[in-house]
C-alpha positions as CSV (number, residue, x, y, z in Angstrom):
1,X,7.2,-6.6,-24.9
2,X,5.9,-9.9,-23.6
3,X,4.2,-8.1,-21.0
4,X,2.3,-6.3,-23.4
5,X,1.2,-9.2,-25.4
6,X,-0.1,-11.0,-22.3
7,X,-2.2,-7.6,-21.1
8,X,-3.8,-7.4,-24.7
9,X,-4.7,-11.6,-24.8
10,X,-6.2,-10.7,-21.2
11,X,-8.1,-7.9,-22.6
12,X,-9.4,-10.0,-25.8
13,X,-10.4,-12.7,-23.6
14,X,-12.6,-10.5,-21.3
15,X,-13.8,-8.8,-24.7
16,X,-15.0,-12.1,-26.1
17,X,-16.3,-13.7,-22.5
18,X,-18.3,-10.5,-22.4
19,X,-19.8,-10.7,-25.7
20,X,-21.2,-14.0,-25.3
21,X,-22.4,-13.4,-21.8
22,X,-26.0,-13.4,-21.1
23,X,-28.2,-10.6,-22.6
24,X,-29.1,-7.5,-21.5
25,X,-33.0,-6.6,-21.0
26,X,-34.5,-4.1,-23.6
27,X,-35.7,-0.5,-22.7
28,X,-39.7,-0.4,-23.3
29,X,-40.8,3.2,-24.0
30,X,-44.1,3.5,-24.1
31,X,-45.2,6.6,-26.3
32,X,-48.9,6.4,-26.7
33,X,-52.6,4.6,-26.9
34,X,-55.5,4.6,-29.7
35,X,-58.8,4.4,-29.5
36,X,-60.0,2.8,-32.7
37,X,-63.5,1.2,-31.5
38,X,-65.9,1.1,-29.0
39,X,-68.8,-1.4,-29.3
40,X,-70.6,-4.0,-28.2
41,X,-67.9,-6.1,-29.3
42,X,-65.5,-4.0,-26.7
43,X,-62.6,-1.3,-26.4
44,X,-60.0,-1.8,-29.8
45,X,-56.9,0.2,-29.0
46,X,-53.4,0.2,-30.7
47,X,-50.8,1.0,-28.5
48,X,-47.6,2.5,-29.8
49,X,-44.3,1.3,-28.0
50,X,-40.5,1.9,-28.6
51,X,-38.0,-1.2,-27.8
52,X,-34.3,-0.7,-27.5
53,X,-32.5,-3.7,-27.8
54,X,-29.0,-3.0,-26.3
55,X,-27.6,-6.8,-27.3
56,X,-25.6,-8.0,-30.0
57,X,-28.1,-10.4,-31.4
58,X,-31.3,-10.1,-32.6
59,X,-34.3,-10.7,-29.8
60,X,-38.1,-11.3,-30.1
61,X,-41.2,-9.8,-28.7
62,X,-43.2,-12.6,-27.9
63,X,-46.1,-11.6,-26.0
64,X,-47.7,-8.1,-25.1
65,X,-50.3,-7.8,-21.7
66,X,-52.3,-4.6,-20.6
67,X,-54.4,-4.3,-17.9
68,X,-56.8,-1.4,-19.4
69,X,-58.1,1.4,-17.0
70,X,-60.5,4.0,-18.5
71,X,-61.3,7.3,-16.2
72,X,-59.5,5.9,-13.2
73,X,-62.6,3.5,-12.5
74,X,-63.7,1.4,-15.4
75,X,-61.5,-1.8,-15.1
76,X,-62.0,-3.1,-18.8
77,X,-59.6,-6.4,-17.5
78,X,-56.3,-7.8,-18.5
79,X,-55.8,-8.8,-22.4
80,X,-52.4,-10.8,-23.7
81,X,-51.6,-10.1,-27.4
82,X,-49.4,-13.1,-28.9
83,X,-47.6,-10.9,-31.7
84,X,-43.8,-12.2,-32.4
85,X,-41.8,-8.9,-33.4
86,X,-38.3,-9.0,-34.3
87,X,-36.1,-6.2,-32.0
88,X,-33.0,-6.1,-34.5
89,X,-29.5,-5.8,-32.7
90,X,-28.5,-2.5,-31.3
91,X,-31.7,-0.9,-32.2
92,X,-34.8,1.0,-31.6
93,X,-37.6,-0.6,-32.9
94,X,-41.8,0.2,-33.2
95,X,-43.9,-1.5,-31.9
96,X,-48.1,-1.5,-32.8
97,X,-49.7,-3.6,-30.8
98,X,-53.6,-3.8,-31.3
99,X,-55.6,-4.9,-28.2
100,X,-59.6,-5.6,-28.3
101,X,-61.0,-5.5,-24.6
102,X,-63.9,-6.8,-24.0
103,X,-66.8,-4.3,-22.4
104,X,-68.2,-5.1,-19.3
105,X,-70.6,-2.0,-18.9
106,X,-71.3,-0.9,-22.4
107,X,-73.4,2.1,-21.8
108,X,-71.1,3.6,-19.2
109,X,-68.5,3.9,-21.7
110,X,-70.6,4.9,-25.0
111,X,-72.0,7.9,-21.8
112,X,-68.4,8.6,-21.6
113,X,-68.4,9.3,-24.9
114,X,-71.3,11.3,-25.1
115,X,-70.1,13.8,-22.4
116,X,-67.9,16.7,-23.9
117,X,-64.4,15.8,-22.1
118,X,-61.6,13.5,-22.2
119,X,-61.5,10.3,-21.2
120,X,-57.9,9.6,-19.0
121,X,-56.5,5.9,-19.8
122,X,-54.3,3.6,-17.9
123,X,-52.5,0.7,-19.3
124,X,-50.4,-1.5,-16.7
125,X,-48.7,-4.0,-18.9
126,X,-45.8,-6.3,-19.8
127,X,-43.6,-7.2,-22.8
128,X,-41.9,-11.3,-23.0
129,X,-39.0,-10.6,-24.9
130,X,-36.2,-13.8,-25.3
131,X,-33.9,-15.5,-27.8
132,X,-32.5,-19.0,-28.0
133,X,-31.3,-19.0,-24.1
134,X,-32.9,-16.1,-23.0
135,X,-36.6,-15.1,-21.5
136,X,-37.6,-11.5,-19.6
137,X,-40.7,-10.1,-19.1
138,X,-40.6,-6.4,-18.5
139,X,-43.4,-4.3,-17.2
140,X,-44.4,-0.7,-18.7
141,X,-47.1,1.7,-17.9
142,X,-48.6,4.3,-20.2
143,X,-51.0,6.9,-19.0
144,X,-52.8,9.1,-21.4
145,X,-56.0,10.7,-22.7
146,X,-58.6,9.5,-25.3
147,X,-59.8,12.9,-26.8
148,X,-63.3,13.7,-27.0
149,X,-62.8,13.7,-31.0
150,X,-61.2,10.9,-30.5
151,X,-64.0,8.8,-28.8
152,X,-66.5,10.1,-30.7
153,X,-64.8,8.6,-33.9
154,X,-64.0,5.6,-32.0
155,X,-68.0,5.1,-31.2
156,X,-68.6,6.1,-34.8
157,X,-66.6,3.4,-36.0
158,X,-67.4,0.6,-34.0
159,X,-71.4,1.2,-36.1
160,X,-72.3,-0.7,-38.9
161,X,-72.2,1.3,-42.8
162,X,-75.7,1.9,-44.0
163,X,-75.7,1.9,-47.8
């Protein structure tokens, strides 16, 4: 009987220890990228990513950075988002992140978008996620197309409205 009570403090201690050890890193799923503009003013794209927080505590997207590939050749450069996001305990969670790039050769991307295909995309990037004692940053990658239909709006959009 005492035996018994001793394995199940044992087991209650390790329990607890475990529970207030140090956090686990969330699982960043990348699902997809949107083309909303393309202008002088440069590339605006929302990217859509799922976070999993494993822990028992709430943690906090701090930061988002893409590197931005278009076609497999136009570097558009490297762009950190500062958008806190709570990732609730236990959860999947949503994430839209809205990134402006700026353009470096305008008219070889609006050509892009004049041509009748689509445009491949490649977004190398990392999430800062951390609570009161803890701080990761964990890479992703998404990879993906801009549709034709889809650039074309995006160019569309990025002109000013004539009355």
């Amino acid at each position: 009987m005492l035996r018994s009570g001793v394995s199940s403090a044992v087991l209650l201690a390790g329990c607890l220890l475990s529970a207030c050890g140090r956090p686990k890193p969330p699982t960043i799923t990348p699902e997809k990228g949107e083309l909303t503009s393309i202008g002088p003013a440069g590339v605006q794209l929302r990217l859509q990513l799922a976070v999993d927080n494993p822990n028992h505590i709430d943690l906090s997207a701090r930061s988002v950075t893409g590197k931005v590939v278009l076609d497999g050749k136009y570097d558009l450069g490297t762009v950190t988002v500062s958008q806190p996001f709570q990732l609730p305990a236990g959860q999947r969670s949503q994430m839209t992140v809205p990134m402006t790039v700026a353009l470096r050769d305008v008219a070889a991307i609006l050509g892009l978008a004049a041509t009748n295909r689509s445009l491949p995309y490649d977004v190398d990037g990392s999430l800062n996620v951390g609570a009161e004692s803890f701080n990761v940053t964990l890479p992703f990658h998404l990879s993906g197309e801009f549709s034709h239909e889809q650039l074309l709006k995006a160019t569309l959009n990025s002109l000013p409205a004539f009355p």
